[in-house]
Backbone as CSV, one residue per row, in Angstrom:
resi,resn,N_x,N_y,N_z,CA_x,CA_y,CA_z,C_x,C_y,C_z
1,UNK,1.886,6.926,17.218,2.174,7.049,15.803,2.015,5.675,15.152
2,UNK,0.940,5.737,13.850,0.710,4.604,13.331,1.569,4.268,11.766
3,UNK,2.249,3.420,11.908,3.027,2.966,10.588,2.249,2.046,9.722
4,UNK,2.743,2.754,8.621,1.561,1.911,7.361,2.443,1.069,6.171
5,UNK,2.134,0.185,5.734,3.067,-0.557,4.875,1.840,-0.389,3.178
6,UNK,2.607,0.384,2.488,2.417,0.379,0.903,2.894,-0.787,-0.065
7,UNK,2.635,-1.383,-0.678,3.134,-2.639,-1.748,2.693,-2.217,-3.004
8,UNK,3.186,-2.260,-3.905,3.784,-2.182,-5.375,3.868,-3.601,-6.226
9,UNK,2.845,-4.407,-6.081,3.308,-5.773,-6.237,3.668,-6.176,-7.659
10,UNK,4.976,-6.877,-7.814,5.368,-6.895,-9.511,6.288,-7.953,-8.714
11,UNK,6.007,-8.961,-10.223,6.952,-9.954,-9.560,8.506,-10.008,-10.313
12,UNK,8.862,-8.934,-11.232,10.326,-8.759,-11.236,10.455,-7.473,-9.961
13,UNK,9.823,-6.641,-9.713,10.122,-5.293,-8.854,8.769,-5.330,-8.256
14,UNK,9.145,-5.425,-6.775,7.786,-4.757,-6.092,8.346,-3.377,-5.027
15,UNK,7.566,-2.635,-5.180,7.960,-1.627,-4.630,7.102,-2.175,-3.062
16,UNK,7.708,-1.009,-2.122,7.651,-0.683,-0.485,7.961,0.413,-0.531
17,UNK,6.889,0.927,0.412,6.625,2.321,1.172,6.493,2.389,2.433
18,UNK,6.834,2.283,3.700,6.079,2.729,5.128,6.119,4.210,5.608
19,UNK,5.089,4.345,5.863,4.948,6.229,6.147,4.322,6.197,8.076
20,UNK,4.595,6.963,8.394,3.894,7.187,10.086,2.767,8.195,9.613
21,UNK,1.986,7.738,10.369,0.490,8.847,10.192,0.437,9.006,11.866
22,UNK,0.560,10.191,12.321,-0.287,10.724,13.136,-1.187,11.650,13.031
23,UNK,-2.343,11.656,13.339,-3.262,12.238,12.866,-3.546,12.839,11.303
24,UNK,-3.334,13.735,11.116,-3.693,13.519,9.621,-2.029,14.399,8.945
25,UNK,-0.972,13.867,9.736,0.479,14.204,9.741,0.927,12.715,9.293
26,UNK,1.330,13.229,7.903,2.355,11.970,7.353,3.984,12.246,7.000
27,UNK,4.612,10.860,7.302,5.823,11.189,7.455,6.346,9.961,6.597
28,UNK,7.635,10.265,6.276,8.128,8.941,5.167,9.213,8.254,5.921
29,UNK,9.425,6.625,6.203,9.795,6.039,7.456,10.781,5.128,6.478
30,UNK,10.593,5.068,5.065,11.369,4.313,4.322,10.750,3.622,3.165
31,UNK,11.691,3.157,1.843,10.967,2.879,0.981,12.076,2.403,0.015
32,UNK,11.502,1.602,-1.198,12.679,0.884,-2.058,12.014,-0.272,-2.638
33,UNK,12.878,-0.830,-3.546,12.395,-2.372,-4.129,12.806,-3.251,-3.429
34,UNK,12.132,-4.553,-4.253,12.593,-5.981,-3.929,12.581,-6.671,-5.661
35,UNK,13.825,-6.474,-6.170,13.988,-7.266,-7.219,14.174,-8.830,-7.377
36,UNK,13.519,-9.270,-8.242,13.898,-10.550,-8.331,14.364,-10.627,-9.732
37,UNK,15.570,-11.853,-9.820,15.726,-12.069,-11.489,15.010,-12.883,-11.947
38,UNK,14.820,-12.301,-13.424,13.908,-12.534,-14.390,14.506,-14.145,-14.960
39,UNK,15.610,-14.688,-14.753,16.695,-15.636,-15.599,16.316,-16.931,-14.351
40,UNK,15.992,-16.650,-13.081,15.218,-17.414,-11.811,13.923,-18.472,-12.660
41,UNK,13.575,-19.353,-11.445,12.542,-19.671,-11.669,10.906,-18.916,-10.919
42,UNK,10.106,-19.164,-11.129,8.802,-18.281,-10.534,8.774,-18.372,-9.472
43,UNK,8.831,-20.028,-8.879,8.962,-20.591,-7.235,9.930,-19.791,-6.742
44,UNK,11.005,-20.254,-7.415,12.096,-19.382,-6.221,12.213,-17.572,-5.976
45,UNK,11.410,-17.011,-7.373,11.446,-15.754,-7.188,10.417,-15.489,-5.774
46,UNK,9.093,-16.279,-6.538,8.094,-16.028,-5.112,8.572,-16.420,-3.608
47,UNK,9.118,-17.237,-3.940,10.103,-17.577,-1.946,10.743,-16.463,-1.654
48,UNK,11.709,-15.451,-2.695,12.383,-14.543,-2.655,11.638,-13.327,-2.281
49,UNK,10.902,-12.907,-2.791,10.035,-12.209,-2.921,9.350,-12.240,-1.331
50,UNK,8.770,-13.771,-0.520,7.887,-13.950,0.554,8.940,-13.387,1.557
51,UNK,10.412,-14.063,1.347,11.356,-13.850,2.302,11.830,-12.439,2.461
52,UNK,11.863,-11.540,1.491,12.226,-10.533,1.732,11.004,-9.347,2.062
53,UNK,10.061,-9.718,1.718,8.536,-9.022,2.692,8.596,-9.031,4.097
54,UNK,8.804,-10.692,4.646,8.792,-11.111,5.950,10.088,-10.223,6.572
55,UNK,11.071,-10.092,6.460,11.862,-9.564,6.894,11.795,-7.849,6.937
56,UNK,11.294,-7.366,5.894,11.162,-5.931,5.827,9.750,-5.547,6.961
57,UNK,8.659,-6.561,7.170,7.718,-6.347,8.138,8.199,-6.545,9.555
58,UNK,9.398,-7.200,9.666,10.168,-7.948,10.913,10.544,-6.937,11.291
59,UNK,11.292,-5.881,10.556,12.362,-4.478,10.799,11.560,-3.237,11.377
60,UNK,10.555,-3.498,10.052,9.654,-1.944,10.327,7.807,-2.298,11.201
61,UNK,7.674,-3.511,11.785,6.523,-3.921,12.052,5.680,-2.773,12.655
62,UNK,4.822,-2.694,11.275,4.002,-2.055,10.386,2.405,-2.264,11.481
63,UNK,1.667,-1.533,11.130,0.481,-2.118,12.212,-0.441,-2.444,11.038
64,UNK,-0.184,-1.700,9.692,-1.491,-1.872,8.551,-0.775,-2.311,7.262
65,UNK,-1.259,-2.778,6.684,-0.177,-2.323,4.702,-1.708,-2.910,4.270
66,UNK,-1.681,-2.182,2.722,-1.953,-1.425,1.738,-1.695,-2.020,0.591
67,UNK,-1.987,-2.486,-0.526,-1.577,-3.607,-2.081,-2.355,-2.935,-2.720
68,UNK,-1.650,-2.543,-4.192,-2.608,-2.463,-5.080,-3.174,-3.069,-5.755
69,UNK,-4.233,-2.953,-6.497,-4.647,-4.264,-7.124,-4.066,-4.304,-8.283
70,UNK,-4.200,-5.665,-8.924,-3.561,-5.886,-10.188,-4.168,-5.192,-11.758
71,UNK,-3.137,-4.685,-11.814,-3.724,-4.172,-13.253,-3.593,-5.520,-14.346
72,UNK,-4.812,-5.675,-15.085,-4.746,-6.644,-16.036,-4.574,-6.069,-17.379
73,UNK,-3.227,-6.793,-18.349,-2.975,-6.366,-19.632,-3.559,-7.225,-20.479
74,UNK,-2.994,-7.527,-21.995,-3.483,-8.308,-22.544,-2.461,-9.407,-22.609
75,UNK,-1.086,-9.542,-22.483,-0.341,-10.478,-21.956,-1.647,-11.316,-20.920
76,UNK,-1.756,-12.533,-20.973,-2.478,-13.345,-20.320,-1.140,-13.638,-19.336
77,UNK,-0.067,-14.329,-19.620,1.407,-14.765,-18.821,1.683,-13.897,-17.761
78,UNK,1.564,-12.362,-18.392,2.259,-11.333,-17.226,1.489,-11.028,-16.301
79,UNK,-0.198,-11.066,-16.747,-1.175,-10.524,-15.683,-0.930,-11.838,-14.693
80,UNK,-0.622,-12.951,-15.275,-0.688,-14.250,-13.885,0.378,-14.237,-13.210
81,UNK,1.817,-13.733,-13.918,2.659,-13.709,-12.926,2.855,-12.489,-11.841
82,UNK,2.239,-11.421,-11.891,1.650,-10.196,-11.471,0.959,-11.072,-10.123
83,UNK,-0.224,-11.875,-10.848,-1.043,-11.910,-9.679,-0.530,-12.891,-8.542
84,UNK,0.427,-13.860,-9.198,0.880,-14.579,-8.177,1.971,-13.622,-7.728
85,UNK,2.756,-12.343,-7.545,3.622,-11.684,-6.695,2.474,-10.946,-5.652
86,UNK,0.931,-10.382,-6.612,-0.163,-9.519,-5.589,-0.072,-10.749,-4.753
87,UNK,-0.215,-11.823,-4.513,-1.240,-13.104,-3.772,0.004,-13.338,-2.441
88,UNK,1.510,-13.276,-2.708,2.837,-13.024,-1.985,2.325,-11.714,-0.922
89,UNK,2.738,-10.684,-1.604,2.216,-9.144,-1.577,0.921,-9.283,0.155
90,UNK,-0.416,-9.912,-0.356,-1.575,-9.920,0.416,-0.890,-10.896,1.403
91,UNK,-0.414,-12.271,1.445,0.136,-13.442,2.220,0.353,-12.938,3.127
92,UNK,2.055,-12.029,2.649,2.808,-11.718,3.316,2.396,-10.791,5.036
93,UNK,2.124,-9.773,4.990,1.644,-9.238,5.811,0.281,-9.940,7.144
94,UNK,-0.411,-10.446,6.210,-1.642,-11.160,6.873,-0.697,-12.364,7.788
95,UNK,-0.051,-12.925,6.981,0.857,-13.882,8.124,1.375,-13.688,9.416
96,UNK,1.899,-12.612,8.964,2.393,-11.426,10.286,1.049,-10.879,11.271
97,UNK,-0.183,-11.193,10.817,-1.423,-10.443,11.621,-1.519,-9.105,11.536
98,UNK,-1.011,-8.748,10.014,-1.418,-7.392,10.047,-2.422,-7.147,9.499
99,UNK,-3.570,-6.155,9.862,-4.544,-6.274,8.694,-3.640,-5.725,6.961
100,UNK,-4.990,-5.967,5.914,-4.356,-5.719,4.765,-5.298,-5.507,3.881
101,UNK,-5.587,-4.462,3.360,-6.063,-3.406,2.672,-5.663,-3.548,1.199
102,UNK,-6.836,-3.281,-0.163,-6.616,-3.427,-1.481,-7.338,-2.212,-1.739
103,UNK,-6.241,-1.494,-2.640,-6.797,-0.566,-3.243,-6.588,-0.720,-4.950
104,UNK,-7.667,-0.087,-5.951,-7.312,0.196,-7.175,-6.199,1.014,-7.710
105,UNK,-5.584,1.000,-8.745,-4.742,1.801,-8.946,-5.318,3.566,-8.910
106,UNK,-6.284,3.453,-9.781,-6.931,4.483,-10.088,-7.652,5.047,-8.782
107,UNK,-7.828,4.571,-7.634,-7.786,4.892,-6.424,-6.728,5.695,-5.499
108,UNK,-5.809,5.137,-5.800,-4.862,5.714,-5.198,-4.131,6.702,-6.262
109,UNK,-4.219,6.445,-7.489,-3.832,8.076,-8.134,-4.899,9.064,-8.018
110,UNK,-6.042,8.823,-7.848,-6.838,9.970,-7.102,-6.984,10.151,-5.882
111,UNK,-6.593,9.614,-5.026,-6.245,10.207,-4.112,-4.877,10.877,-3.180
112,UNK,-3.859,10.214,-4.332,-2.767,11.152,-4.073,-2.716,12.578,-5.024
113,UNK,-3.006,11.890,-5.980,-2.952,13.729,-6.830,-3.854,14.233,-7.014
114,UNK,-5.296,13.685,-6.996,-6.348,14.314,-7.371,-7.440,13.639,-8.843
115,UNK,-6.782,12.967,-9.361,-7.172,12.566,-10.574,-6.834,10.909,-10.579
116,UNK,-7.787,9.889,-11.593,-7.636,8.431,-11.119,-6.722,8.316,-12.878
117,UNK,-6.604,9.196,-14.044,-5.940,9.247,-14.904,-4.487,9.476,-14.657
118,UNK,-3.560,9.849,-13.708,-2.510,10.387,-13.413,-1.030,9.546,-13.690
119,UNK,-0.434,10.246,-14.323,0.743,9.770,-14.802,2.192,9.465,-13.782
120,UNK,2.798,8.016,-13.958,3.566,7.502,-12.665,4.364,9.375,-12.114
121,UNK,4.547,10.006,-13.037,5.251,11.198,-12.785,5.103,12.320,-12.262
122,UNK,3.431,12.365,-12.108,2.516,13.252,-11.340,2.830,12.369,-10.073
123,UNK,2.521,10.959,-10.300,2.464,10.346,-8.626,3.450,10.280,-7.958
124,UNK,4.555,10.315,-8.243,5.857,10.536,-7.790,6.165,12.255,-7.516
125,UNK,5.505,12.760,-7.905,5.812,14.583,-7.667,4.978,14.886,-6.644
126,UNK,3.549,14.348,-6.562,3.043,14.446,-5.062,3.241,13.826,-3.913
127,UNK,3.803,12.536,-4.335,4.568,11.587,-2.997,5.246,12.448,-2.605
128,UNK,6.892,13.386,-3.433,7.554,13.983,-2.732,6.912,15.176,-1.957
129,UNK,6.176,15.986,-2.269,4.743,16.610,-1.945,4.316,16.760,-0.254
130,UNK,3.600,15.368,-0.582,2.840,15.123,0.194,3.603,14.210,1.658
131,UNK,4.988,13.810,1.095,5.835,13.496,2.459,7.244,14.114,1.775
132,UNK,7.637,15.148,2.499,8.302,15.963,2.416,10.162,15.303,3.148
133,UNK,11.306,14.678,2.461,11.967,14.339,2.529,12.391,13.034,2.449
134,UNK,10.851,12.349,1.836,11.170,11.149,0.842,12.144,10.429,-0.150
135,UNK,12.730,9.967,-0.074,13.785,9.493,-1.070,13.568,8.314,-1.712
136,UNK,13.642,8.652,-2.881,13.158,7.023,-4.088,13.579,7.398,-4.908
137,UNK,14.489,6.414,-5.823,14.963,6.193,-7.213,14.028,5.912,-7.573
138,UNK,13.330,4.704,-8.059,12.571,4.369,-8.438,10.850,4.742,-8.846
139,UNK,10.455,4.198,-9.615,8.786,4.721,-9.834,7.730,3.830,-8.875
140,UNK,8.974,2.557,-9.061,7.524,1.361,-8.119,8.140,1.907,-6.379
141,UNK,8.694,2.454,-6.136,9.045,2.973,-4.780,8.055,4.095,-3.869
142,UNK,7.728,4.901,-5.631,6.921,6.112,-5.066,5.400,6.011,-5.311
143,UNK,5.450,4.840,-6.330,3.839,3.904,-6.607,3.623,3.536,-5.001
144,UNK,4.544,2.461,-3.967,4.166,2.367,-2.784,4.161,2.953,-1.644
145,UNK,4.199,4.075,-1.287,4.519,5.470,-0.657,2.655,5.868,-1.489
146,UNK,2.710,5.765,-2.732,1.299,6.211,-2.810,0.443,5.499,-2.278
147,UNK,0.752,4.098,-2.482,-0.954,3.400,-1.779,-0.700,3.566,-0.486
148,UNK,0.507,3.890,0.202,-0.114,3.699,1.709,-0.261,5.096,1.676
149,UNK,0.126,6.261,1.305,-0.882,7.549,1.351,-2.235,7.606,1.399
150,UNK,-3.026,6.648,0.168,-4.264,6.051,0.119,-4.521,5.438,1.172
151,UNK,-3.535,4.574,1.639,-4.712,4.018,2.692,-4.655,5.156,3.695
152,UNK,-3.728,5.412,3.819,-3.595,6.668,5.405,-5.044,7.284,5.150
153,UNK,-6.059,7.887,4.070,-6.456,8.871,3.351,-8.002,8.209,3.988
154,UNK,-8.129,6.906,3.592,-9.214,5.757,3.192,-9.100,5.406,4.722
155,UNK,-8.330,5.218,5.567,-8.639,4.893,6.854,-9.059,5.606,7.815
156,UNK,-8.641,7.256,7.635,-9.108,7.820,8.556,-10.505,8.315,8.143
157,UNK,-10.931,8.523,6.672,-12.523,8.483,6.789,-13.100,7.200,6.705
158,UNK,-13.072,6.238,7.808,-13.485,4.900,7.663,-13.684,5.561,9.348
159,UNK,-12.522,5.643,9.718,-12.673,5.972,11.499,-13.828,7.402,11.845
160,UNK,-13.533,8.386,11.071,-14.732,9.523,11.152,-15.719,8.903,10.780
161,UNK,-16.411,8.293,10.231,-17.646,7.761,10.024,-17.880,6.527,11.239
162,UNK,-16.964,5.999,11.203,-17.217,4.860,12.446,-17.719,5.845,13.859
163,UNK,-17.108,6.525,13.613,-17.388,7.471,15.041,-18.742,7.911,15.219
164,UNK,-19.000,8.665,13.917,-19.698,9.140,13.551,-21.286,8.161,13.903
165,UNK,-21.218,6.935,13.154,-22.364,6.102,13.246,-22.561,5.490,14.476
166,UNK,-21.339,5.364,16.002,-21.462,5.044,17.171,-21.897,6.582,17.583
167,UNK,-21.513,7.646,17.343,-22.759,8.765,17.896,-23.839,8.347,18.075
168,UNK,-24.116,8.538,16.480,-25.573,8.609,16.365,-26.785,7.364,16.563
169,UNK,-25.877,5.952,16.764,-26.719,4.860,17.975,-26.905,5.258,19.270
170,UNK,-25.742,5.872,19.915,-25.789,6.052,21.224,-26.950,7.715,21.252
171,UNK,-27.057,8.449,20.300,-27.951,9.585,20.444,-29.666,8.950,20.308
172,UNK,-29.493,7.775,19.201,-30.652,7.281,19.127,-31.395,6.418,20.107
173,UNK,-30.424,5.853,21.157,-30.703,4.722,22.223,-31.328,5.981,23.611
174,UNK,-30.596,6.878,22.966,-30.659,7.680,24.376,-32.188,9.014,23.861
175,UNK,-33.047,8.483,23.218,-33.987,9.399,22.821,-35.228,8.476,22.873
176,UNK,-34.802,7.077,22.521,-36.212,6.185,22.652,-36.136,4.924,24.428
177,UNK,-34.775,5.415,24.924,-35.022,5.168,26.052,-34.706,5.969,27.250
């Protein structure tokens, strides 16, 4: 059973998701924020922020995680402080040697509900859905529960095709020799 780590990256709230995938069986393993205060400085939120990643990968060591990418507003300030919690977010895990996976938003709302337009409230109604005894207050909780759904989704047709294209070398090696 493979555990997947979802991120929500916001640097007042980042959400966490880890789900178990066995085979194309998903299960919900835990999930929640990491708040930081807004009244803080950026440094110390981002230390806060690194420290409490490292520790949540320490507990649940994850074999994959999953980030979404940053949505850019017209706030110039918020999209940078966004991107410095995504840049924490990507750090974090890779430090640990996990691989680490970026998906679009609009990626992962189409592939949890079906549609890349989908409202946080659709994505939160198929999280509960689609892992059946999930628990989240929160929206950025069930935002990360979605991207690692996405990746669960995005990895295993990465592996059917991998398979797929070592067939068909080994069918091709074995026809011209």
């Amino acid at each position: 059973m493979l555990h997947l780590l979802g991120l929500d990256p916001g640097l007042g709230v980042t959400g966490w998701g880890i789900i178990a995938v066995a085979g194309n069986r998903l299960s919900p393993i835990g999930c929640g924020v990491i708040a930081t205060d807004a009244a803080t400085d950026v440094p110390t939120r981002l230390r806060l922020l690194h420290e409490a990643l490292a520790a949540l990968i320490a507990a649940h060591a994850p074999a994959e995680a999953a980030v979404e990418e940053t949505f850019v507003n017209r706030n110039g300030a918020s999209t940078l402080k966004l991107g410095y919690a995504r840049g924490i977010a990507l750090l974090a895990p890779a430090l640990a040697g996990i691989p680490v996976a970026e998906y679009a938003a609009r990626t992962v709302k189409q592939s949890v509900v079906g549609t890349g337009a989908a409202t946080k409230q659709q994505v939160a109604m198929m999280v509960r859905r689609l892992l059946p005894g999930a628990r989240f207050d929160r929206a950025d909780a069930a935002d990360a529960l979605a991207v690692a759904i996405c990746h669960a989704h995005h990895r295993s047709s990465r592996e059917i095709w991998a398979r797929a294209a070592a067939l068909a070398d080994r069918a091709g090696r074995g026809a011209s020799g």
